[in-house]
C-alpha positions as CSV (number, residue, x, y, z in Angstrom):
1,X,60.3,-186.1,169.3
2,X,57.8,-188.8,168.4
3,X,57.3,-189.2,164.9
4,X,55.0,-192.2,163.4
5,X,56.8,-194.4,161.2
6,X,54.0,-193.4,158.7
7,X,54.2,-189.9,158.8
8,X,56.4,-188.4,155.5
9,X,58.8,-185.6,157.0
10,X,61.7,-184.0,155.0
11,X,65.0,-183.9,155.8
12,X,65.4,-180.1,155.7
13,X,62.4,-179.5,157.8
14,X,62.8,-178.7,161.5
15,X,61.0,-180.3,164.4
16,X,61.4,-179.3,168.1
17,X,62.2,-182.2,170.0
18,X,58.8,-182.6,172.1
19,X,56.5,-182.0,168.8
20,X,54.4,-184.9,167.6
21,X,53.4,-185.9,164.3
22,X,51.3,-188.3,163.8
23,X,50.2,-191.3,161.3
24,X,50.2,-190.4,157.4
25,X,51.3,-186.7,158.1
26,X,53.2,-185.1,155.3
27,X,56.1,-182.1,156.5
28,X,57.7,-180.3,153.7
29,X,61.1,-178.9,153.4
30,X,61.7,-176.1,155.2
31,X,58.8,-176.5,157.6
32,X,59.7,-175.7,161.1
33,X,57.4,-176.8,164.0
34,X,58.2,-175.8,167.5
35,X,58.3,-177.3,171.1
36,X,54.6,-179.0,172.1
37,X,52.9,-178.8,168.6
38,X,51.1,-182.1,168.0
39,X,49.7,-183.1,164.8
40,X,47.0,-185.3,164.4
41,X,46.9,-188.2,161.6
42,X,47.3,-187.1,157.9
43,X,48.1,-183.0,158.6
44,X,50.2,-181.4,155.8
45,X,52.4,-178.7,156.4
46,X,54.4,-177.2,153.5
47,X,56.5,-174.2,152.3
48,X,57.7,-171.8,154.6
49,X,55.6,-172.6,157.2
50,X,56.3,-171.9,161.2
51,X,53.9,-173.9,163.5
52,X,54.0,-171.8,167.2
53,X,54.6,-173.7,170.2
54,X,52.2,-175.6,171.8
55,X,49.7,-175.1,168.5
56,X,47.7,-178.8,167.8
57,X,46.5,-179.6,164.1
58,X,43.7,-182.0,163.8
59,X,43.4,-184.5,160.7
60,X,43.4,-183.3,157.1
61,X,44.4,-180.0,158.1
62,X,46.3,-178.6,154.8
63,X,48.7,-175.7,155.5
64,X,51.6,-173.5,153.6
65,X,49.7,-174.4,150.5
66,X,50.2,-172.4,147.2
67,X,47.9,-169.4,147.3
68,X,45.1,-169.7,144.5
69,X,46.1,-166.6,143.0
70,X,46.0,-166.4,139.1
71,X,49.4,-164.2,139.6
72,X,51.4,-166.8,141.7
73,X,54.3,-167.7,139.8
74,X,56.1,-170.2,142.5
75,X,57.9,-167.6,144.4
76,X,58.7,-168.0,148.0
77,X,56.5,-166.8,150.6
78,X,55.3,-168.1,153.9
79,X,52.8,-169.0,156.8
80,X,53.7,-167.8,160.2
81,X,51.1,-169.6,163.0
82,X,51.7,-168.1,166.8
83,X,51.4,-170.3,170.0
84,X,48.8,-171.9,171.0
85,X,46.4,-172.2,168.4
86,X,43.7,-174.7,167.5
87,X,43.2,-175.8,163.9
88,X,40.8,-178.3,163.4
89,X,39.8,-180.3,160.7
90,X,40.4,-179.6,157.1
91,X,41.1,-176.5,158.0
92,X,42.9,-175.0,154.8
93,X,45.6,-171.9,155.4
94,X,47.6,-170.6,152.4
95,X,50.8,-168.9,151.6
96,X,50.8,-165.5,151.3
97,X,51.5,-163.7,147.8
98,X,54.1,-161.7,146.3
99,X,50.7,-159.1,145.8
100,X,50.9,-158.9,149.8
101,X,53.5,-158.9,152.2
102,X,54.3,-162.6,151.4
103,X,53.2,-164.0,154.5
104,X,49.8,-165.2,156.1
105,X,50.2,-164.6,159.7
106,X,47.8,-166.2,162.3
107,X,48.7,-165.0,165.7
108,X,48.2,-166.6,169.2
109,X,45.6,-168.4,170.9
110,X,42.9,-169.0,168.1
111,X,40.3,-171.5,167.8
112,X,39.8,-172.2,164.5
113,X,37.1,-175.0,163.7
114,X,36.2,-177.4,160.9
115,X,36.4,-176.5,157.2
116,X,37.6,-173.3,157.7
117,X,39.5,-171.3,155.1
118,X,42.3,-168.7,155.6
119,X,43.3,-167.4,152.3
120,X,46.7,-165.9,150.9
121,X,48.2,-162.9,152.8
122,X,45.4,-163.1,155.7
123,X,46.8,-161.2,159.2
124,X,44.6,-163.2,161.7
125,X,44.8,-161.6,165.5
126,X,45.0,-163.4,168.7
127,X,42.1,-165.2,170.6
128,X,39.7,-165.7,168.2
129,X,37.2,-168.2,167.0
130,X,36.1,-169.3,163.4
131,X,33.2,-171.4,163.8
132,X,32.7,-174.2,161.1
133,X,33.4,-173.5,157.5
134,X,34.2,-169.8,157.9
135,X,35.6,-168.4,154.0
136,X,38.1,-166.0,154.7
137,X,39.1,-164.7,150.9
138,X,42.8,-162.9,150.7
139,X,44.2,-159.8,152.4
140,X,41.5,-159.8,154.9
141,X,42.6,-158.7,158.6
142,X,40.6,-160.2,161.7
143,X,41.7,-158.5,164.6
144,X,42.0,-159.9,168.2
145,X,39.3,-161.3,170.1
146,X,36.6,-161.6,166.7
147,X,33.9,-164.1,167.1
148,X,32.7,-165.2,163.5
149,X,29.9,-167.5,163.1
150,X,29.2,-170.6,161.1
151,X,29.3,-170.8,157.4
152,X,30.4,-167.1,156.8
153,X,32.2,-165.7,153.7
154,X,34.4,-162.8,154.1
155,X,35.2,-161.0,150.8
156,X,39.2,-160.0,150.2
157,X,40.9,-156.7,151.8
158,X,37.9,-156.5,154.2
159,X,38.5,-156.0,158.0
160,X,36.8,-157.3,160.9
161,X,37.3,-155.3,164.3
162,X,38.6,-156.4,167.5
163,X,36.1,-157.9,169.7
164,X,33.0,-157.9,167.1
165,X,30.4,-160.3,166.8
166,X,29.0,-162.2,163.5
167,X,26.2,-164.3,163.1
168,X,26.4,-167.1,161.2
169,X,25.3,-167.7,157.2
170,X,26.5,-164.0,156.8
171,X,28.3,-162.4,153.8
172,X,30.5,-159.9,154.7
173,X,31.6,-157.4,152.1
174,X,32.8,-154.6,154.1
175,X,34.4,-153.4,157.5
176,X,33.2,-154.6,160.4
177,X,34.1,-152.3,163.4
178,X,35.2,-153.3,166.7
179,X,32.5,-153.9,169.3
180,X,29.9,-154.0,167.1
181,X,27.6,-157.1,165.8
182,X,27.0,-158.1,162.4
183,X,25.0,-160.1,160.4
184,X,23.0,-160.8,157.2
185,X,23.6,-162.2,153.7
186,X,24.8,-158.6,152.8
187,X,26.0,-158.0,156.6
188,X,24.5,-154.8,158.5
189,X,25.1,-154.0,161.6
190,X,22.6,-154.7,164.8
191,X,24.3,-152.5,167.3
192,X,27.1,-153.2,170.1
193,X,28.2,-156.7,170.8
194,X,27.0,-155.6,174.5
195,X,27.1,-159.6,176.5
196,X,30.3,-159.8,174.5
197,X,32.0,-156.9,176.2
198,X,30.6,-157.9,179.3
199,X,32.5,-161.0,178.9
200,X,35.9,-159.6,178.3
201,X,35.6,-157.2,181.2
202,X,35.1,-154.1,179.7
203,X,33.8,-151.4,182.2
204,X,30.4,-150.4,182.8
205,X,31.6,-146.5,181.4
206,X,33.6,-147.8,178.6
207,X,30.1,-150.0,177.3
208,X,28.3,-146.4,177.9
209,X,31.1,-144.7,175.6
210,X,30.8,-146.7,173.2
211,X,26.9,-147.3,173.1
212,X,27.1,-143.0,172.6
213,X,30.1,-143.1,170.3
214,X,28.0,-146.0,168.0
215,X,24.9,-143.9,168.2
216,X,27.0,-140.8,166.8
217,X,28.5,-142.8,164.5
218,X,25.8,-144.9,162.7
219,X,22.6,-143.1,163.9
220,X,22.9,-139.8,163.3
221,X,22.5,-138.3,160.1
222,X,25.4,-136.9,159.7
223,X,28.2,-137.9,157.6
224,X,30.9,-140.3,158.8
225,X,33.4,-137.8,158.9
226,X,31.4,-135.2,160.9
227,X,30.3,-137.9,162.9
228,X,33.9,-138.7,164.2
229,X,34.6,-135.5,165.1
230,X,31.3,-134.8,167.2
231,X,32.0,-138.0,168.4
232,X,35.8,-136.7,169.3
233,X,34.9,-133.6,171.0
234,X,31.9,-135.3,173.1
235,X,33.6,-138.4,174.2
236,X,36.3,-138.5,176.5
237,X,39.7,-139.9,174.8
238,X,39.7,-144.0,176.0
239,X,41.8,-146.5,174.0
240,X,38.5,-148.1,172.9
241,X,37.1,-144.9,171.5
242,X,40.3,-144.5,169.6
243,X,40.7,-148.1,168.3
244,X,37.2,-147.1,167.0
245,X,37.1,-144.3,165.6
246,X,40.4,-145.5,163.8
247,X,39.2,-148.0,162.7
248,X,36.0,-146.3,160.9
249,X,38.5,-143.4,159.6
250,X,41.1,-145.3,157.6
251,X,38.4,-148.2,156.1
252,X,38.8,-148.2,152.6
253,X,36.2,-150.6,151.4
254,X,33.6,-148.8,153.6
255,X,32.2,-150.0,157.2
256,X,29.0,-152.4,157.4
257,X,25.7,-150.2,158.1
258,X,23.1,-150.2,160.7
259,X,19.7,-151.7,160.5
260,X,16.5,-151.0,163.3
261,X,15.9,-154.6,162.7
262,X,16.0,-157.4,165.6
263,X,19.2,-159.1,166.1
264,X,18.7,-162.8,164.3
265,X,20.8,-164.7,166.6
């Protein structure tokens, strides 16, 4: 392993062989950082943290903190980061709560840039990017593939869907579903994330699905739950349509809503 001489690392933390950690970086007990993880100069890493392999942390990065939660009382809980990951600078993830499952779980492959925040008990997805200074508040779920702007605050126990789209300077306050795009200071929605889908493959049929099942959904003027089932007995029974329609069903905070206006971005 290649440690600087510099760099503050406790004897009960564990560090795969091949890591590196570099100049004025602080590792706390019980830290455990596996094989090909490199941190940058002055990254802390505390609690019960678990870096994934091959993960890199650039400067200042602050994670395992205590969760700023008025009910945290010093119990233990956790940060889990998967493989892969990119956290850059000042990036802040903490702890989960004892409110929550105890753990904030960031999954594989993300691209998480400057100033972000990822708050207590946060379940962050796989392959997804947090542009600069994203807010993330506590108990929020991001599912794979999400794309969020700059300079965006996410309120806590909201959900943002696989694959969706949000502009930047927005202020989101309930569900986003997968697919879509979102934006605004009080986000609405502006329709599917189409050049997105394109991007991840998605079929030309599956795109038509779920332009039809969106139109059903949030331009009708029926109620949401009379629009899922139209939307169930028109639509043939794809994954997508499910993870949709799913997703829409079980919100409990309420999904974003449409505008007619132009996309702003």
């Amino acid at each position: 392993m290649k440690i600087h001489p510099t760099a503050i690392v406790h004897e009960k933390a564990t560090i795969s062989r091949d890591a590196s950690i570099g100049p004025y970086c602080v590792i706390g007990e019980g830290v455990r950082i596996s094989q090909g993880v490199k941190l940058f100069n002055n990254v802390v890493v505390e609690g019960d943290t678990e870096i994934g392999p091959g993960s890199v942390i650039y400067p200042f990065a602050y994670i395992g903190g205590p969760p700023q939660d008025l009910k945290y009382d010093g119990e233990k809980t956790g940060v889990r980061v998967g493989r892969g990951n990119t956290i850059r600078e000042y990036v802040t993830i903490h702890r989960g709560s004892v409110g929550g499952d105890g753990f904030t779980t960031i999954g594989d492959n993300n691209f998480i840039m400057a100033y972000a925040h990822i708050a207590h008990d946060c379940r962050i997805g796989s392959s997804v990017i947090m542009a600069n200074a994203v807010t993330i508040g506590g108990h929020v779920e991001v599912q794979d593939n999400a794309n969020l702007g700059g300079v965006i605050a996410v309120h806590q126990f909201t959900r943002i869907g696989a694959y969706s789209m949000t502009g930047g300077f927005s202020g989101i306050g309930q569900d986003i579903p997968p697919y879509t795009i979102a934006s605004g200071p009080r986000a609405k929605l502006y329709g599917l994330n189409l050049l997105g889908l394109k991007r991840y493959g998605f079929s030309k049929e599956t795109i038509e699905d779920l332009s039809k099942a969106y139109k059903i959904l949030f331009r009708s003027k029926q109620t949401l739950k009379e629009a899922i089932k139209k939307a169930q007995e028109e639509l043939p029974c794809t994954p997508e349509l499910e993870r949709l329609l799913e997703f829409v069903k079980t919100s409990k905070r309420g999904v974003c809503r449409p505008t007619t206006a132009k996309i702003p971005f």
